[in-house]
C-alpha positions as CSV (number, residue, x, y, z in Angstrom):
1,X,0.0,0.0,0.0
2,X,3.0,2.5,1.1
3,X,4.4,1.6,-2.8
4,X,1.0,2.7,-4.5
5,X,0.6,5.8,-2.5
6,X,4.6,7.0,-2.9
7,X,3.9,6.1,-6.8
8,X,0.8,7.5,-6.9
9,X,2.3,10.8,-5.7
10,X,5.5,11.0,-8.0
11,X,2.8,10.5,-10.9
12,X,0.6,13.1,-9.8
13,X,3.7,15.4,-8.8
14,X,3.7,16.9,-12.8
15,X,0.2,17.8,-12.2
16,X,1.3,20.1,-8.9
17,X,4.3,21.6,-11.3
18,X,4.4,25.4,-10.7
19,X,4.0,27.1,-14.1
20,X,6.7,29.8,-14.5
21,X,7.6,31.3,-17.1
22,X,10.7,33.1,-16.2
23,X,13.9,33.1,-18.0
24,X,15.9,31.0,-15.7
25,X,19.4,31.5,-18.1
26,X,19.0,34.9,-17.4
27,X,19.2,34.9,-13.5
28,X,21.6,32.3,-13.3
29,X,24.6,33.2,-15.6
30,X,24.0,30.8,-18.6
31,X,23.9,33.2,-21.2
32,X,26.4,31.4,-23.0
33,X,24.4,28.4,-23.9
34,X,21.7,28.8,-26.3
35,X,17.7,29.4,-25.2
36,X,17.1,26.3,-27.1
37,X,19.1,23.3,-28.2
38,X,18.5,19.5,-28.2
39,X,20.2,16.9,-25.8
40,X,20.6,13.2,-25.4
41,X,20.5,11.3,-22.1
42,X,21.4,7.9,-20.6
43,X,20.3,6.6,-17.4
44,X,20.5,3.6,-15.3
45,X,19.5,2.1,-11.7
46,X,18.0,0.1,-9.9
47,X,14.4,-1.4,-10.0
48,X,12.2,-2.0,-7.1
49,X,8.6,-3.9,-8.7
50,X,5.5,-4.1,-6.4
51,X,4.2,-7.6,-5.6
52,X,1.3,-8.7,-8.6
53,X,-2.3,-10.8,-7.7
54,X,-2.7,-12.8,-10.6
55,X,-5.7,-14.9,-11.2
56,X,-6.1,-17.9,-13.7
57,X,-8.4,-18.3,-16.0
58,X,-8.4,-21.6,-17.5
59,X,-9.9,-21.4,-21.3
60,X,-9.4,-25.1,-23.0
61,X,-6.8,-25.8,-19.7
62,X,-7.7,-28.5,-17.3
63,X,-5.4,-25.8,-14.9
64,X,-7.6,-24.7,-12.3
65,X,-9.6,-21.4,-12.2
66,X,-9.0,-19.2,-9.0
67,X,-8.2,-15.7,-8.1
68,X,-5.8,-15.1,-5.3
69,X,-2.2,-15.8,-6.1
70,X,0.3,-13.6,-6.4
71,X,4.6,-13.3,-7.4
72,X,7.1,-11.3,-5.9
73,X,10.4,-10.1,-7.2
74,X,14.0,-9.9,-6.7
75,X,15.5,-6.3,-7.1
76,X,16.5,-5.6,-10.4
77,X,17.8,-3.1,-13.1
78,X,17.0,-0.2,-15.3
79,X,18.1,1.3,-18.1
80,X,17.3,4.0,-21.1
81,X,18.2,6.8,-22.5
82,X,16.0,9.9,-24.8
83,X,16.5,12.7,-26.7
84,X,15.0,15.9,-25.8
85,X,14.6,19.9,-26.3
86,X,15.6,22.4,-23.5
87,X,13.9,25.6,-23.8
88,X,14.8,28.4,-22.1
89,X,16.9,26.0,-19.2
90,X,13.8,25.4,-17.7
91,X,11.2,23.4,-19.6
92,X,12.1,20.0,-21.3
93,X,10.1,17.9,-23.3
94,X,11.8,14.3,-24.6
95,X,11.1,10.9,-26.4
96,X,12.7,8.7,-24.0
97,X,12.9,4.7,-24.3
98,X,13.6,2.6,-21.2
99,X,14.3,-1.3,-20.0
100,X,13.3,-2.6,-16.6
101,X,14.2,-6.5,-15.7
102,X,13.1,-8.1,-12.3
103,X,13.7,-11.6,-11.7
104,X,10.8,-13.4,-9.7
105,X,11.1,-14.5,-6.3
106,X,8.4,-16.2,-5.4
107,X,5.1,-17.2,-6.9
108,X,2.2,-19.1,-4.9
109,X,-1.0,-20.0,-5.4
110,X,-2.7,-18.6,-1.9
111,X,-0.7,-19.6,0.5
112,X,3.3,-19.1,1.2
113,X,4.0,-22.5,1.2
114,X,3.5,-22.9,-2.5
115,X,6.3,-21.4,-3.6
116,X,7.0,-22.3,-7.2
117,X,9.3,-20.2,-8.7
118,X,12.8,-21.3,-11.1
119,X,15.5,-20.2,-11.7
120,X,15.2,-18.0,-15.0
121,X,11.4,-17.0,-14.5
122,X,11.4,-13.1,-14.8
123,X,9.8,-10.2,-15.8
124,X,10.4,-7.3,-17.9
125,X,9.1,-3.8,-19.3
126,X,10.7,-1.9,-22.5
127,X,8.7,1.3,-22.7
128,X,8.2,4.2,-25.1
129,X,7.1,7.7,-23.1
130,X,6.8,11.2,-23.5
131,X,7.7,13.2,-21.2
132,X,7.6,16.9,-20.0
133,X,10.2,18.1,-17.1
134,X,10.5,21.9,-15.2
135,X,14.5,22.5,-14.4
136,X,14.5,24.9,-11.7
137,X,18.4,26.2,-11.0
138,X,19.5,26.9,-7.3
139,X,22.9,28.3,-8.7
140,X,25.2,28.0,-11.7
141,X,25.6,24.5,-10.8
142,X,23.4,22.7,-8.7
143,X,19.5,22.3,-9.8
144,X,16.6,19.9,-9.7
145,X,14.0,18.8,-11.6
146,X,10.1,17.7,-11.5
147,X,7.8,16.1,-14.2
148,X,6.5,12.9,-16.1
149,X,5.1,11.7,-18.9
150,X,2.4,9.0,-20.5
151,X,3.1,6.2,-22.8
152,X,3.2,2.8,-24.0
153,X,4.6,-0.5,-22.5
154,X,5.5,-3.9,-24.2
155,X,5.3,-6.0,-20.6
156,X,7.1,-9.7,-21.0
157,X,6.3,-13.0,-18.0
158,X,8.8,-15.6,-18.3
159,X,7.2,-18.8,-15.9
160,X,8.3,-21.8,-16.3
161,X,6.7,-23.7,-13.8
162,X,3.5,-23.3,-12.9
163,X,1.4,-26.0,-10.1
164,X,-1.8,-26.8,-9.0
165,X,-1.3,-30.3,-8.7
166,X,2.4,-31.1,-7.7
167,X,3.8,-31.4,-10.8
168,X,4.8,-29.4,-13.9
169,X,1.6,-28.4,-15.5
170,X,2.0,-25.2,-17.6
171,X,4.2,-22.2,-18.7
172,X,3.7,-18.5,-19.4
173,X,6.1,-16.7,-22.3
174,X,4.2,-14.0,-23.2
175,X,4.1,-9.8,-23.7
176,X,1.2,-7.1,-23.7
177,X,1.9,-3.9,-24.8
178,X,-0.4,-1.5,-22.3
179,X,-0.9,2.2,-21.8
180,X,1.9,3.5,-19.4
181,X,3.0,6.6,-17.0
182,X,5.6,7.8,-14.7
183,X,6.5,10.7,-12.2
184,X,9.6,11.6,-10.9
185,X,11.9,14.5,-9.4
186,X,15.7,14.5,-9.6
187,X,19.1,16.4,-8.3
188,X,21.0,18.1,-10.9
189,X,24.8,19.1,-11.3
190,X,25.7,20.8,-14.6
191,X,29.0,21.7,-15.9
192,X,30.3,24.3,-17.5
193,X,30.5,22.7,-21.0
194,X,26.8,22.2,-20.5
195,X,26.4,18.2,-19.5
196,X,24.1,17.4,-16.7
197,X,24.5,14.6,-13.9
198,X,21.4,13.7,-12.2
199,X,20.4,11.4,-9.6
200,X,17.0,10.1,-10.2
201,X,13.8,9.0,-8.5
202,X,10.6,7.8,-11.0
203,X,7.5,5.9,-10.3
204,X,5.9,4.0,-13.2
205,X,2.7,2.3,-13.5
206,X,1.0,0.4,-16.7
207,X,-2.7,-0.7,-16.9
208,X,-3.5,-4.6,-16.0
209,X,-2.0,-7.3,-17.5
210,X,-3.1,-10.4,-19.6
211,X,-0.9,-13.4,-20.9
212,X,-1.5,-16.4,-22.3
213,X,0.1,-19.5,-21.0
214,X,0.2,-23.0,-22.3
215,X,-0.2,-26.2,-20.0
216,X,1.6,-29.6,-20.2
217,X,-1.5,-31.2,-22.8
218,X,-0.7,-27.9,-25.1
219,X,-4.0,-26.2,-24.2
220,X,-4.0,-22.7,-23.6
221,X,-5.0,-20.7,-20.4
222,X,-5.3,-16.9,-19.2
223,X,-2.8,-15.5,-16.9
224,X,-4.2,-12.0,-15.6
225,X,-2.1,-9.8,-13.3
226,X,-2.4,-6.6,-11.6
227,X,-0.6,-3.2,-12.9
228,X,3.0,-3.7,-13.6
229,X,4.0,-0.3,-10.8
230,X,7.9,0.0,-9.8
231,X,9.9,2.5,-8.2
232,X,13.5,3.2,-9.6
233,X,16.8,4.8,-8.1
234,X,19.2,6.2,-11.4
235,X,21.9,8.0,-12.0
236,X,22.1,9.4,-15.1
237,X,23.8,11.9,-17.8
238,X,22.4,15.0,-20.3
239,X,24.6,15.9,-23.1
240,X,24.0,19.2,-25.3
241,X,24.7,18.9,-29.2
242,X,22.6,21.1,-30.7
243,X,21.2,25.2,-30.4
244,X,18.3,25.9,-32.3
């Protein structure tokens, strides 16, 4: 609950983003750099992913139907990078394309005990977003920054081992591409040729998901889980090429 309310905030954060429209170059001795030019970023971190319910929905399986399971996951990674326009050092809007992996932990089927997860089972989000972000500059060098953006997500389940009975009965290796969004603020350090280093916190959230999985007799099954929401810690880097 204390993940969907921290997320929840961080995606509602752009909403609350104070709209200025001050030249921030001005006051803060970056004359030298051009109002607008484009950038490219990299970025990279690490990946906390919220516990999923899942239910079961069992088509032409014999796999049985219920509604109260759930997987956890390891800690895992992220990375990404976009390209973007700065205008004015103070509004930025980007195309940015990210990767997020989590290995599972632990799936059961209602109860603790039923722990079935292997080695290799995993799951994984490559995302395409737009995104909007307000720099506001404390001095020459040190800034931070607010914002978000809306998108699309190709989520991918890896299961190899999925139980009702005590044995092997089914698999899930699947994707759904959903509707996505994220929030975030950040720390900024720029230099004097321009590049930014940033330290990163985002939240991002994707609508429900829906696989299909295949049991041991080659019939096919539904495998319905909860939003895909994570929380991510990155550093990252903004590079200038281009005045416009």
């Amino acid at each position: 609950m204390k993940q969907r309310l921290f997320a929840s905030v961080a995606i509602l954060s752009l909403c609350a983003t104070p709209v200025l429209a001050e030249d921030a170059a001005d006051a803060q001795g970056m004359k030298a750099f051009p109002d607008h030019y484009f950038y490219g970023s990299i970025f990279g971190g690490v990946n906390f992913l919220e516990g999923q319910g899942v239910d079961i929905e069992e088509r032409d399986s014999d796999l049985d139907e219920y509604d109260y399971g759930e997987i956890d996951f390891d800690t895992g990674f992220i990375v990404g990078g976009a390209l973007g326009v700065d205008f004015y050092h103070a509004w930025r809007t980007e195309l940015e394309l990210s990767y997020r992996q989590n290995d599972v932990s632990s799936y059961f089927e209602g109860s603790i005990d039923d722990d079935q997860s292997e080695s290799g089972d995993q799951i994984s989000a490559f995302a395409v977003m737009a995104n909007v972000w307000r720099d506001f500059h404390l001095n020459e060098t040190v800034g931070f920054h607010i914002g978000g953006g809306v998108g699309a997500a190709m989520v991918s389940l890896d299961l190899a081992d999925i139980d009702d009975d005590g044995g092997d009965v089914a698999t899930v290796d699947d994707h759904d591409w959903v509707l996505a969004a994220q929030g975030g603020v950040g720390l900024d350090w720029r230099f004097a040729n321009g590049m930014v280093a940033s330290l990163d916190y985002r939240a991002f959230i994707t609508q429900g998901l829906e696989f299909d999985g295949v049991d041991d007799s080659g019939d096919d099954f539904g495998f319905e889980m909860d939003e895909y929401l994570s929380q991510s810690i990155m550093v990252g880097l903004r590079v200038p090429f281009g005045g416009m």
